[in-house]
Residue frames as qw, qx, qy, qz and C-alpha x, y, z in Angstrom:
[[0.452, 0.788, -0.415, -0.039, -14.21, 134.20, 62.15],
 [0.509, -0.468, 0.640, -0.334, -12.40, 131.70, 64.60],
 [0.664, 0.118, 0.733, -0.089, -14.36, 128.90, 63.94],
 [0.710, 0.666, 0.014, -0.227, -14.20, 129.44, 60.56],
 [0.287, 0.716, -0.636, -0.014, -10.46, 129.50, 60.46],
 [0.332, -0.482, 0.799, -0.139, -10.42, 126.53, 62.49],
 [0.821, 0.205, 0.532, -0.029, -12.57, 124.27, 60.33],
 [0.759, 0.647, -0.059, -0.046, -10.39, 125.20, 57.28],
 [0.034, -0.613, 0.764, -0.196, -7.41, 123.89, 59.17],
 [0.648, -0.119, 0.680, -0.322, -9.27, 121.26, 60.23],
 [0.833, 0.549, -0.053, -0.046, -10.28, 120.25, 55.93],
 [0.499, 0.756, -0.421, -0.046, -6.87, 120.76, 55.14],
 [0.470, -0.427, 0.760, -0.139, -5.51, 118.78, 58.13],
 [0.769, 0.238, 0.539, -0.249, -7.86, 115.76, 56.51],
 [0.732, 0.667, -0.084, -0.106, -7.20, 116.26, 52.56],
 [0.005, 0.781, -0.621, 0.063, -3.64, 115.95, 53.61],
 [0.451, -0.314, 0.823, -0.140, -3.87, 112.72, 55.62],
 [0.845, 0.395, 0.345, -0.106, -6.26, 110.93, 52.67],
 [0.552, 0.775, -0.306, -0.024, -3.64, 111.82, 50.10],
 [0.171, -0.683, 0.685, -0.184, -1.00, 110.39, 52.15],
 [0.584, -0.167, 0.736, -0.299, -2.77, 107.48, 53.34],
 [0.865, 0.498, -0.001, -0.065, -3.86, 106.82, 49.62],
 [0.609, 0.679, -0.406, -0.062, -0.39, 106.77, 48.66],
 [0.257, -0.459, 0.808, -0.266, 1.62, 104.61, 51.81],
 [0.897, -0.240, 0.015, -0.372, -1.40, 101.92, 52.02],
 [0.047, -0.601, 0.764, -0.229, 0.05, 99.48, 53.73],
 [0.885, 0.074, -0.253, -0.383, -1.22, 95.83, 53.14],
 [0.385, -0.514, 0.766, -0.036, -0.35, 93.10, 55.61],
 [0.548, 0.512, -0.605, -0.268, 0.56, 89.83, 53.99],
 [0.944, -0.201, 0.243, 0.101, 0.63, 86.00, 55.17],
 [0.344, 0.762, -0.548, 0.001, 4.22, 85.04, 55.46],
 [0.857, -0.413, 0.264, -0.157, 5.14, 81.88, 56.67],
 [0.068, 0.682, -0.715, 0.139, 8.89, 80.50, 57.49],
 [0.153, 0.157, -0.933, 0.286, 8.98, 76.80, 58.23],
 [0.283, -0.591, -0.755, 0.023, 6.33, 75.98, 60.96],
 [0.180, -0.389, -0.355, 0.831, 6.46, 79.41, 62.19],
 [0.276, 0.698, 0.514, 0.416, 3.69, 81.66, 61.20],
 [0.439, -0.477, -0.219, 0.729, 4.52, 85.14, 60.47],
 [0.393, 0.816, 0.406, -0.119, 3.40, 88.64, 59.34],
 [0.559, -0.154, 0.227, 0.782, 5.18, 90.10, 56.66],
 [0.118, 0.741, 0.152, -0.643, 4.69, 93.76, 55.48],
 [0.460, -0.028, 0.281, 0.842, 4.57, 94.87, 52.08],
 [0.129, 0.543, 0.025, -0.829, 4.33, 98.67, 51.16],
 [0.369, 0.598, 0.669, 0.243, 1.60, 99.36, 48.18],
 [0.008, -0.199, 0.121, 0.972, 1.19, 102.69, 46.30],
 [0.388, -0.071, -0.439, -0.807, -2.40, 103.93, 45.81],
 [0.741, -0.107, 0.360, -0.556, -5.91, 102.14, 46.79],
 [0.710, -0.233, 0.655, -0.111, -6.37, 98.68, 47.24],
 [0.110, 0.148, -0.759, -0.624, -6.76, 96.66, 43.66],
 [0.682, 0.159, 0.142, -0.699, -10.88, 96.43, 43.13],
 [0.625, 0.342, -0.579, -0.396, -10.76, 92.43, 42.48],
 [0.438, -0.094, -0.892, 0.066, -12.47, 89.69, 43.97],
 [0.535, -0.624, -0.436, -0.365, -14.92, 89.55, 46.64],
 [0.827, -0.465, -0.249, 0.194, -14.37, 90.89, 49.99],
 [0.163, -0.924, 0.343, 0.040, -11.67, 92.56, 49.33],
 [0.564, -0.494, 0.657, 0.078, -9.71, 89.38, 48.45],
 [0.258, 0.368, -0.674, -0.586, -8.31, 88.94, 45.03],
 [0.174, 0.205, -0.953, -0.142, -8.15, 84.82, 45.03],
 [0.743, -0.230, -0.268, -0.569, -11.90, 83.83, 46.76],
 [0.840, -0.369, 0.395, -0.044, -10.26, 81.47, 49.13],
 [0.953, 0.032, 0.056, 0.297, -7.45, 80.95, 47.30],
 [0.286, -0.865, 0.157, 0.382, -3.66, 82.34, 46.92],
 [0.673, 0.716, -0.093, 0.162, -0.93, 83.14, 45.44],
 [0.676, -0.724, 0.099, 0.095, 2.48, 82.84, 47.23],
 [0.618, 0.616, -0.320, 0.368, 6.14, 83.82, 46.19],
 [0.890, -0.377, -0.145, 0.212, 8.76, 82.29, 48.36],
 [0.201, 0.884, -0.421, -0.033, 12.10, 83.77, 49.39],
 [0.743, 0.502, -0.439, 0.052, 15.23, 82.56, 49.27],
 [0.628, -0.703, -0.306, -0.131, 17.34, 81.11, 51.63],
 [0.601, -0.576, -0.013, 0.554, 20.21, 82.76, 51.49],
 [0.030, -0.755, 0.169, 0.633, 20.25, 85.84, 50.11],
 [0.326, 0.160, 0.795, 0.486, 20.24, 84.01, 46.47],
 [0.523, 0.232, -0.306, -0.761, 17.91, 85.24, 43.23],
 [0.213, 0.277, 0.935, 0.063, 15.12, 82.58, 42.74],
 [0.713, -0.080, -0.137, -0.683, 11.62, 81.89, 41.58],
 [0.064, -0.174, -0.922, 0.340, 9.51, 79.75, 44.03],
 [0.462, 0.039, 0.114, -0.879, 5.71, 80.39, 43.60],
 [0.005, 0.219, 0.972, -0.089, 2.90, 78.62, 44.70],
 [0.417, -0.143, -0.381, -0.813, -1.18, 78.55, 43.44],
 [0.142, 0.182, 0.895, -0.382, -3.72, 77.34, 45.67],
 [0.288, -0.323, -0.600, -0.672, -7.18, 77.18, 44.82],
 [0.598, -0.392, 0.304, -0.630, -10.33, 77.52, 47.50],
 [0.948, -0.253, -0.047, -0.184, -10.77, 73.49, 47.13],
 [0.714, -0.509, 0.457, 0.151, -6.97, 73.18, 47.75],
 [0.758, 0.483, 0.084, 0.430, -5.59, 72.25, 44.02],
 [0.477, -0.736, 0.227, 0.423, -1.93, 72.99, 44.42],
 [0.749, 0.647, 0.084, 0.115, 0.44, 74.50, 41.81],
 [0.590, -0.636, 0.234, 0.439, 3.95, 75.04, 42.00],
 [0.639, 0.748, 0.096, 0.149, 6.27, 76.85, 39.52],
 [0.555, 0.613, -0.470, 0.309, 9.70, 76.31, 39.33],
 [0.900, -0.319, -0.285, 0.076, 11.04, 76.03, 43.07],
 [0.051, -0.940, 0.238, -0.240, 14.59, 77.41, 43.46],
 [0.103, -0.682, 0.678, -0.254, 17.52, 76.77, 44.46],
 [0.646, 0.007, -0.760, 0.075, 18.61, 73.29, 45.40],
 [0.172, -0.061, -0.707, 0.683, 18.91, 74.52, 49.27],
 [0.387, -0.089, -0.129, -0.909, 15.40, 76.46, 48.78],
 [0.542, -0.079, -0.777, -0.311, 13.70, 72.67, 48.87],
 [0.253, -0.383, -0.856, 0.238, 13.01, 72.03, 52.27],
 [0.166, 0.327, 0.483, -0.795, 11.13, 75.24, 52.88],
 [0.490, 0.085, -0.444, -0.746, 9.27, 74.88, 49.51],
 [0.388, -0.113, -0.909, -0.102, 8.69, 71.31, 50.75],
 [0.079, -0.280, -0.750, 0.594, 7.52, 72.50, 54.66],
 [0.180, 0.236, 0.005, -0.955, 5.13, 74.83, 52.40],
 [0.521, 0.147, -0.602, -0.587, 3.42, 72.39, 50.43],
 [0.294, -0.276, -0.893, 0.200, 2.91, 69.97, 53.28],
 [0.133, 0.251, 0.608, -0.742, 1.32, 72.73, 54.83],
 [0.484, 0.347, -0.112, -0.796, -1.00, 73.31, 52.37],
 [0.903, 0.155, 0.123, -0.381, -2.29, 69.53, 52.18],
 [0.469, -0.430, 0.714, 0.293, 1.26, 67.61, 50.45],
 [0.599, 0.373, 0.614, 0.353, -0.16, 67.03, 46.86],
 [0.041, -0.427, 0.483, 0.763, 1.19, 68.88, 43.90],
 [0.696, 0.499, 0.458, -0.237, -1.60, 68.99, 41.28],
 [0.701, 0.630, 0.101, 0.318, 0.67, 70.24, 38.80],
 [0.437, -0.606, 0.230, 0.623, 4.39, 71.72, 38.27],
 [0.524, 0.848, 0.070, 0.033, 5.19, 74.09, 35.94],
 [0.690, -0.261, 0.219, 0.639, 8.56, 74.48, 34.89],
 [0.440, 0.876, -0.049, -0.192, 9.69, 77.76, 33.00],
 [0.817, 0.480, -0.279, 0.156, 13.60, 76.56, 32.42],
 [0.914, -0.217, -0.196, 0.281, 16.41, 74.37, 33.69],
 [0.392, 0.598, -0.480, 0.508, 18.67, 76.70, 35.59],
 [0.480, -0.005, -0.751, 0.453, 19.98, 75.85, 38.96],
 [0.102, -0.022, 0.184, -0.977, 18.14, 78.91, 40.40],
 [0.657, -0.028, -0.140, -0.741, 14.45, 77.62, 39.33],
 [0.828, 0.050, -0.420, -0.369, 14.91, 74.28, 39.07],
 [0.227, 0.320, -0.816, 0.424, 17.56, 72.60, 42.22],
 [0.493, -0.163, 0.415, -0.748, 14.66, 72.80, 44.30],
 [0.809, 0.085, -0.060, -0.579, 12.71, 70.04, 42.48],
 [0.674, 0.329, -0.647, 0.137, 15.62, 67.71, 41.60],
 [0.216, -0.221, 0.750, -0.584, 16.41, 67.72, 45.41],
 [0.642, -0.056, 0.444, -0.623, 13.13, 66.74, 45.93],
 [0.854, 0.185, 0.056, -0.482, 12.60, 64.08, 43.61],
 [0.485, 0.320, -0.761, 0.289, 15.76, 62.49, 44.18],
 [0.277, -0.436, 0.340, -0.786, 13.96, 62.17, 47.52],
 [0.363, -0.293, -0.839, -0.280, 12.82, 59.05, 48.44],
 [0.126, -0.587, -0.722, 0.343, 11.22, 59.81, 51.97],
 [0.138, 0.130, -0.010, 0.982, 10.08, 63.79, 50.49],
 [0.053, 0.473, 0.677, -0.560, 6.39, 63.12, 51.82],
 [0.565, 0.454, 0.227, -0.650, 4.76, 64.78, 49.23],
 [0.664, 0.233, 0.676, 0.219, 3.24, 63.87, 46.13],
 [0.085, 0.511, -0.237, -0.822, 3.37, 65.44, 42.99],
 [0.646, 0.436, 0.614, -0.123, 0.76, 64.40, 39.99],
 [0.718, 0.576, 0.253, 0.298, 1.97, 66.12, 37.09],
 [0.286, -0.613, 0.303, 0.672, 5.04, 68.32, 35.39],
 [0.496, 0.811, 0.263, -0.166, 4.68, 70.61, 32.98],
 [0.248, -0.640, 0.460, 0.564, 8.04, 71.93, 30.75],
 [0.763, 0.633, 0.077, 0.103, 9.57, 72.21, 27.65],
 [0.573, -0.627, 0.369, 0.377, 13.43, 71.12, 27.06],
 [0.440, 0.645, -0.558, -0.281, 15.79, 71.53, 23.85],
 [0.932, 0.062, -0.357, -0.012, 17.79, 68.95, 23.29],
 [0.754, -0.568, 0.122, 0.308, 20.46, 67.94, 25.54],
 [0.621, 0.105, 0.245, 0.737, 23.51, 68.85, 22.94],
 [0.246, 0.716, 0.199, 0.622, 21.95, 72.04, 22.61],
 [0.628, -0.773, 0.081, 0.028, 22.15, 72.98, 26.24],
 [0.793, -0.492, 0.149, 0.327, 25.64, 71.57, 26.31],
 [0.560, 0.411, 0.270, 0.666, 26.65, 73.81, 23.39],
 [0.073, 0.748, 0.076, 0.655, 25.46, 76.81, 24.74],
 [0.375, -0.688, 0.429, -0.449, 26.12, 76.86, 28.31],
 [0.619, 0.084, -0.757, 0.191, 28.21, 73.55, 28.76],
 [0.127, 0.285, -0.725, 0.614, 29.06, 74.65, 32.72],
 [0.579, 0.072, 0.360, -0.728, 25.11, 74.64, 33.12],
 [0.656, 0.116, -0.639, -0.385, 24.21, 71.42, 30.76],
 [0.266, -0.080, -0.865, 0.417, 24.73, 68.95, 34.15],
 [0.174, 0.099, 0.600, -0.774, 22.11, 70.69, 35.79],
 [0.762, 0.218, -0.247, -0.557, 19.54, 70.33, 32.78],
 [0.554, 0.130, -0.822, 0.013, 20.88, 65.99, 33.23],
 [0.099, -0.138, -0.902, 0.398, 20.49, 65.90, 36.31],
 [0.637, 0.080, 0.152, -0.751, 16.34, 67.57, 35.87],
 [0.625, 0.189, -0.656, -0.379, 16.12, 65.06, 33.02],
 [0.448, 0.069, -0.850, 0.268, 17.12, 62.04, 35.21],
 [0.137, 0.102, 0.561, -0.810, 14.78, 63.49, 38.15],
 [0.487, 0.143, -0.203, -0.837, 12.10, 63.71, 36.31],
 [0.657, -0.010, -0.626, -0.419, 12.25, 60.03, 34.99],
 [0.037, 0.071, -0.872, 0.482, 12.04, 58.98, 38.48],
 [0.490, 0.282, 0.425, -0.707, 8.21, 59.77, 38.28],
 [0.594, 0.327, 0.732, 0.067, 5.84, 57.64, 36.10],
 [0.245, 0.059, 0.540, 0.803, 5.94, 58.86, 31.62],
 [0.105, -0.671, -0.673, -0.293, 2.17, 59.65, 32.40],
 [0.406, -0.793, -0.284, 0.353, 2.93, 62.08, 34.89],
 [0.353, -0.560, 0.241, 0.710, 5.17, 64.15, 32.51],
 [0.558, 0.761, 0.327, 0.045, 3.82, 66.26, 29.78],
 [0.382, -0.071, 0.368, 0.845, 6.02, 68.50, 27.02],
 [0.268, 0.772, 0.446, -0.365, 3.97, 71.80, 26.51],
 [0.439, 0.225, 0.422, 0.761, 3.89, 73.76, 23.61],
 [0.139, 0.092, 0.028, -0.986, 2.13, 77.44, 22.41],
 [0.518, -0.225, -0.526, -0.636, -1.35, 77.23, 22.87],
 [0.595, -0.433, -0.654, -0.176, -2.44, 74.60, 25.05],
 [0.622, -0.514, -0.084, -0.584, -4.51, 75.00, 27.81],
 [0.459, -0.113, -0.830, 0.295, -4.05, 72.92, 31.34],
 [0.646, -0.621, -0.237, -0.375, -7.04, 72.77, 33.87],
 [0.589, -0.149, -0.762, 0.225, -6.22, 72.31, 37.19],
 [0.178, -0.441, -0.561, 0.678, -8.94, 72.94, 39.70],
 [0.214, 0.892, 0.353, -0.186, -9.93, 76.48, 39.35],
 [0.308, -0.725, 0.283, 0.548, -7.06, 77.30, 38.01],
 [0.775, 0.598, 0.188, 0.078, -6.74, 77.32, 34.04],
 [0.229, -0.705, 0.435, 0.511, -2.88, 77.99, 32.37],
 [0.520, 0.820, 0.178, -0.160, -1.98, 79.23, 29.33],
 [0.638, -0.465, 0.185, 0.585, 1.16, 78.34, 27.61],
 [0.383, 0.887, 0.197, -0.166, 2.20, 81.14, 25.55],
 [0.557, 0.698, -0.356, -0.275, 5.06, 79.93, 23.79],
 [0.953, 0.006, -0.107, 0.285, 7.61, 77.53, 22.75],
 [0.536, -0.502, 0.174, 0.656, 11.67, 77.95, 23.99],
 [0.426, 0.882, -0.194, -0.053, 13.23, 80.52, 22.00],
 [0.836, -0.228, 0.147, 0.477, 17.00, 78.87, 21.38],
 [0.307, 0.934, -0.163, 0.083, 19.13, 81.68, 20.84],
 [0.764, 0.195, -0.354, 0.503, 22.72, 82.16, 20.80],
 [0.154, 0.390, -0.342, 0.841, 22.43, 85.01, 23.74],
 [0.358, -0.218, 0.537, -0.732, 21.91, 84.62, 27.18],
 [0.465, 0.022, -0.793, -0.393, 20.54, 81.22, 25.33],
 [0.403, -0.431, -0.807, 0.020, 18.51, 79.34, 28.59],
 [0.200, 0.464, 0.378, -0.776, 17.33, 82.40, 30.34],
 [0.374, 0.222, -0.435, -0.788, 16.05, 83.14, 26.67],
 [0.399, -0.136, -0.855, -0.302, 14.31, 79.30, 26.37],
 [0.212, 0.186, 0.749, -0.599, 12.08, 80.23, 29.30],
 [0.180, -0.456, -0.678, -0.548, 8.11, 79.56, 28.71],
 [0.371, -0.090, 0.108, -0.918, 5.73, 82.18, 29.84],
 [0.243, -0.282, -0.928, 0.010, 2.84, 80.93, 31.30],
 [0.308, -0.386, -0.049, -0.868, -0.70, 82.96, 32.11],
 [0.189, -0.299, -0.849, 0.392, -2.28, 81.33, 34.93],
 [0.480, -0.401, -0.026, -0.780, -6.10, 82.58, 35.95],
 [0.225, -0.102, -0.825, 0.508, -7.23, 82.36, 39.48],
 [0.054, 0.683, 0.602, -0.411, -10.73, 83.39, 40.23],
 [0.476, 0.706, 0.328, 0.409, -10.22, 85.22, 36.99],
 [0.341, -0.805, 0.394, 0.283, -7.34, 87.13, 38.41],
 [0.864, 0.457, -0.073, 0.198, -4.50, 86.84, 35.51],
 [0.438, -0.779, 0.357, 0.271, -1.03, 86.08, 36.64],
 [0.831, 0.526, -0.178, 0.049, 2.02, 86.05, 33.91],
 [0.750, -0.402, 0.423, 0.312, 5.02, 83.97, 34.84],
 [0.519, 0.782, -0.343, -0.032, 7.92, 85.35, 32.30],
 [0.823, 0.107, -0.077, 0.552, 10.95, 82.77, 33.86],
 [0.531, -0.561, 0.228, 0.593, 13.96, 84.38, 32.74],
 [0.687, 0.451, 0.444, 0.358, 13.45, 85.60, 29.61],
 [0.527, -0.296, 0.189, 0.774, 15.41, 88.55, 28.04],
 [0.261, 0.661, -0.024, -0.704, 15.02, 91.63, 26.14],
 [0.205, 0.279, -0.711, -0.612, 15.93, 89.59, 22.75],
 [0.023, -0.320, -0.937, -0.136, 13.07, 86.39, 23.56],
 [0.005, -0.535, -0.553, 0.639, 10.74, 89.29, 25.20],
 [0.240, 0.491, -0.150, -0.824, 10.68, 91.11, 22.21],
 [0.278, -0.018, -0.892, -0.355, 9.88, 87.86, 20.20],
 [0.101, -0.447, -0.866, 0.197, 7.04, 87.18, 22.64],
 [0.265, 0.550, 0.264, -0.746, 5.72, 90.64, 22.10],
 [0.405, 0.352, -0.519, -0.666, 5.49, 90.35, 18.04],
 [0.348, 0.163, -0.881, -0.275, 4.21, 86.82, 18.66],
 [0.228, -0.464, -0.781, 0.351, 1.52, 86.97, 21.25],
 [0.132, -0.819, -0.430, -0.355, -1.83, 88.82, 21.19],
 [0.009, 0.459, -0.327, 0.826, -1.90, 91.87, 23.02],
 [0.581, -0.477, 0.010, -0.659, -4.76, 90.87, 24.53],
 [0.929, -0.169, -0.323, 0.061, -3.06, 86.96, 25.77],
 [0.454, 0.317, -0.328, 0.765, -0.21, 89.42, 27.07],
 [0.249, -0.497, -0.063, -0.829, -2.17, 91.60, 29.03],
 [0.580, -0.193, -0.740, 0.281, -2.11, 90.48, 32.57],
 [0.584, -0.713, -0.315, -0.225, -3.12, 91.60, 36.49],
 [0.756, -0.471, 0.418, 0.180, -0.19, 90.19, 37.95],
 [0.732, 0.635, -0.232, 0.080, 3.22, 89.88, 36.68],
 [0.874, -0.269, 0.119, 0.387, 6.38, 87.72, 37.60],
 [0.191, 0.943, -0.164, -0.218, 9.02, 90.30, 37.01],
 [0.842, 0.474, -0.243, 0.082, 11.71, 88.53, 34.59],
 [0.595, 0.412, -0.356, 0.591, 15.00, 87.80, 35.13],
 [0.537, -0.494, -0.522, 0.442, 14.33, 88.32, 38.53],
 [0.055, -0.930, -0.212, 0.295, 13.80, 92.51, 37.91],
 [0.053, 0.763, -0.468, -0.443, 16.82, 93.54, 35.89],
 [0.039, 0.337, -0.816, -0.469, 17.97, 92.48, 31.98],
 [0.482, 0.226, 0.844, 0.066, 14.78, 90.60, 31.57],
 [0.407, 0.613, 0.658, 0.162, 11.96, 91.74, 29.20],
 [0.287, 0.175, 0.113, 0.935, 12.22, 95.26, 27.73],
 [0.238, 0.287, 0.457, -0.808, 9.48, 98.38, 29.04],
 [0.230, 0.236, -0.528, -0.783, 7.73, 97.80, 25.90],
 [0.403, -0.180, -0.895, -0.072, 6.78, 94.22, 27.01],
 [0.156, -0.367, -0.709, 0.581, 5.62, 95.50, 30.45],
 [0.160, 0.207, -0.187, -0.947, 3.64, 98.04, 28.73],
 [0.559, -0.125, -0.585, -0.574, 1.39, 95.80, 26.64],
 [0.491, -0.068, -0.802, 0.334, 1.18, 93.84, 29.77],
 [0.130, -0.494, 0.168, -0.843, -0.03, 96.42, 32.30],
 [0.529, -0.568, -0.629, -0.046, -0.34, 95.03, 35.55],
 [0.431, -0.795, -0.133, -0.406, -1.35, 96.15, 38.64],
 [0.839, -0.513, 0.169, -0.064, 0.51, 93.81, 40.65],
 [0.517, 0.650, -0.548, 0.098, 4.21, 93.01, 40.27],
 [0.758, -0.637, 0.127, 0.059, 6.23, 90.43, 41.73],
 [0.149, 0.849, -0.478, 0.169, 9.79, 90.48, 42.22],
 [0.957, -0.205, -0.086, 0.186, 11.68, 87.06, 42.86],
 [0.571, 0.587, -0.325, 0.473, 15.10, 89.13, 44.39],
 [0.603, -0.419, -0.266, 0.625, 16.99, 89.49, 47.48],
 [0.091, -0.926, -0.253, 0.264, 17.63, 93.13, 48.67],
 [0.466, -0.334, 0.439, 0.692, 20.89, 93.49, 47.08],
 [0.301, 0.386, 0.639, 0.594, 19.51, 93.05, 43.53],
 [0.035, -0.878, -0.477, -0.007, 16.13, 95.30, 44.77],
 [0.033, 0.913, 0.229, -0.335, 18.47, 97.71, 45.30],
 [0.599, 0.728, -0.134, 0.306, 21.72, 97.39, 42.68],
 [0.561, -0.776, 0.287, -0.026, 24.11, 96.69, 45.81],
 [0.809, 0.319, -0.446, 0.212, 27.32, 95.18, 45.13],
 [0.772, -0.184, -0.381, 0.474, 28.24, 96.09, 48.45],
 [0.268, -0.033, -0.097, 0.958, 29.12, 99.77, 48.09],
 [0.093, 0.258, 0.300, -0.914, 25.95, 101.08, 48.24],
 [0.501, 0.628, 0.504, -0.318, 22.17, 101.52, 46.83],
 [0.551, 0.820, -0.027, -0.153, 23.07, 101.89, 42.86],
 [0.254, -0.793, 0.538, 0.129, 26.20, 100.83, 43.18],
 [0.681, 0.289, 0.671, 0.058, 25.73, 96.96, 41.05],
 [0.116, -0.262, 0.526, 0.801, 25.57, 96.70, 37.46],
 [0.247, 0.444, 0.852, -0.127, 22.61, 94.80, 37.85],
 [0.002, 0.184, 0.446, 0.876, 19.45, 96.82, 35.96],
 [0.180, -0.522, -0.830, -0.077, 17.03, 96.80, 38.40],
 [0.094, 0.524, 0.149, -0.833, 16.77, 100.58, 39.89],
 [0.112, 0.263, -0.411, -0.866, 15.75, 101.15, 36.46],
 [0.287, -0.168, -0.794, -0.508, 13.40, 98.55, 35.64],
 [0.175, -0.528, -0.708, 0.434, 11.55, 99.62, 39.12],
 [0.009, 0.330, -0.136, -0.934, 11.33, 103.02, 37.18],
 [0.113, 0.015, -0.835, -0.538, 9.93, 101.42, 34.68],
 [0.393, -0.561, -0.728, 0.004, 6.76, 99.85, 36.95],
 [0.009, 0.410, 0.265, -0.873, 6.61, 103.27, 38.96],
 [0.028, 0.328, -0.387, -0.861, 6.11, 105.06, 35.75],
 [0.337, -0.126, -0.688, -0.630, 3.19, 102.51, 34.35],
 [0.478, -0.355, 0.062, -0.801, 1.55, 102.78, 37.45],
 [0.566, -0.030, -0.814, 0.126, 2.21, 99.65, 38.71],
 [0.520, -0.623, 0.041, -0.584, 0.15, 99.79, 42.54],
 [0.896, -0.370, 0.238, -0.060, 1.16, 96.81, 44.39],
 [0.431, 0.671, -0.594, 0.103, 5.02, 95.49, 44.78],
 [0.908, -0.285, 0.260, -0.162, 5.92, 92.18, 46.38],
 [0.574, 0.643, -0.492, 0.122, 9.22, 91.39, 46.55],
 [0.908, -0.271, -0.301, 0.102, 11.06, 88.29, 48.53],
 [0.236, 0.472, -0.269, 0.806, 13.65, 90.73, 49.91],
 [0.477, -0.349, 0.137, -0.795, 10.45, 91.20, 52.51],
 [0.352, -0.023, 0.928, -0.118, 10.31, 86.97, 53.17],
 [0.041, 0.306, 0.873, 0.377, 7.39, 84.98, 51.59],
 [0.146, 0.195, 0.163, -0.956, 5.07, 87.08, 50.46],
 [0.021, -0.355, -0.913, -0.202, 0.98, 85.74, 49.78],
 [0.220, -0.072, -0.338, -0.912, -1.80, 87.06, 47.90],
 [0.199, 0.432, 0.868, -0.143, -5.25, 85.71, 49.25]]
């Protein structure tokens, strides 16, 4: 009777710790700061994600979202393919450049392609820096975007219209072959990597250049990752009535607007991924204004509800440093 009680302490001891250990998993992460390499935790809910070989989404390649370097919202993410083909999407900040740069040297110094989702100072400072650059050591072979016109920028957010001149003027510093204008639909190889743009700007009259961001699907080793920018509940809801369910539908998702006010749960819904990232500093992650966890107007406690609730398994948020997906 003894040993009986003591192996059904001994099950229950076990069914306990798997149920736990399913739901903590802890997944360590390449993080890397400058020349310093370092390991950066981030917490997962549930078992691993069952994609790619090995156990490793990307086959020898990654996926890397940069933080910031001072406590700022950005988006900085870098694609890498196994033979090296480098992508880079948006960039950050204007101070953000030299660690985006010390990242891209490591990883060989040629840019096969930039994507751009839209000219605020937050996504885009990073590149202008650099390509106002004469000694910036890397190269960069093509840029991808789509801009209004200049008068329409300088109607709807004049105080921000300088920063869309000075991209403009950065840009032409590289050869007219080396700069494409994308639209809905097309398709851009590069490497193994294949993106999908999946619309044109929306110009509204609210929240008007977070709204003109282009979405972009990106497949890595047939891993799908959707880059939403900054778009808003009013373009988000256009891009849901205007985009298969099935060109929505993603693995991986760039959480908008940097986790709060961007797309509505509806969008993230048709979307269901697995994987979320989160381009925010801890403040935003948690709605800090200073006085405490919830304590912001921000909208992001809620829109982490949101990705609880659809079963979202894997969070990665720059709040934790640079955080990379092999």
């Amino acid at each position: 009777m003894k040993e009986f009680k003591f192996w059904k302490k001994a099950a229950a001891f076990l069914l306990f710790f798997n149920i736990v250990f399913s739901a903590f998993h802890v997944q360590t992460v390449s993080a890397t700061q400058g020349e310093n390499d370092l390991t950066a935790q981030a917490m997962g809910f549930g078992p691993a994600l069952a994609i790619g070989h090995g156990g490793r989404l990307f086959n020898g390649g990654s996926l890397s979202l940069l933080s910031d370097y001072d406590n700022r919202q950005m988006l900085s993410m870098v694609l890498q393919d196994k033979n090296g083909e480098l992508i880079v999407i948006d960039g950050g900040w204007d101070i953000d450049a030299e660690h985006l740069t010390d990242v891209i040297k490591s990883k060989g110094g040629r840019v096969s392609a930039w994507f751009i989702t839209h000219p605020h100072s937050d996504h885009v400072g990073a590149l202008v820096k650099i390509l106002n650059n004469p000694d910036r050591k890397i190269t960069i072979d093509q840029v991808y975007y789509n801009l209004a016109d200049q008068s329409w920028y300088e109607t709807k957010e004049p105080s921000r219209s300088d920063m869309v001149t000075q991209l403009r003027n950065a840009l032409a510093t590289l050869p007219a072959d080396r700069l494409h204008v994308v639209h809905k639909g097309d398709e851009i190889k590069v490497g193994q990597i294949r993106a999908k743009v999946l619309n044109d700007p929306y110009l509204l009259d609210v929240t008007s250049v977070n709204n003109s961001s282009v979405a972009y699907k990106f497949f890595l080793n047939n891993v799908s990752i959707l880059v939403l920018g900054d778009l808003g509940p009013e373009a988000g809801k256009l891009l849901l009535n205007e985009t298969s369910r099935e060109d929505l539908k993603s693995d991986i998702v760039q959480m908008s607007h940097h986790g709060q006010y961007g797309v509505s749960r509806e969008v993230y819904e048709v979307i269901r991924p697995k994987i979320a990232l989160w381009p925010c500093p801890l403040w935003l992650w948690n709605n800090d204004n200073g006085s405490g966890i919830g304590s912001g107007d921000w909208k992001t406690l809620e829109t982490r509800q949101w990705m609880d609730e659809l079963g979202v398994k894997r969070n990665y948020c720059i709040k934790d440093g640079d955080q990379t997906i092999y």
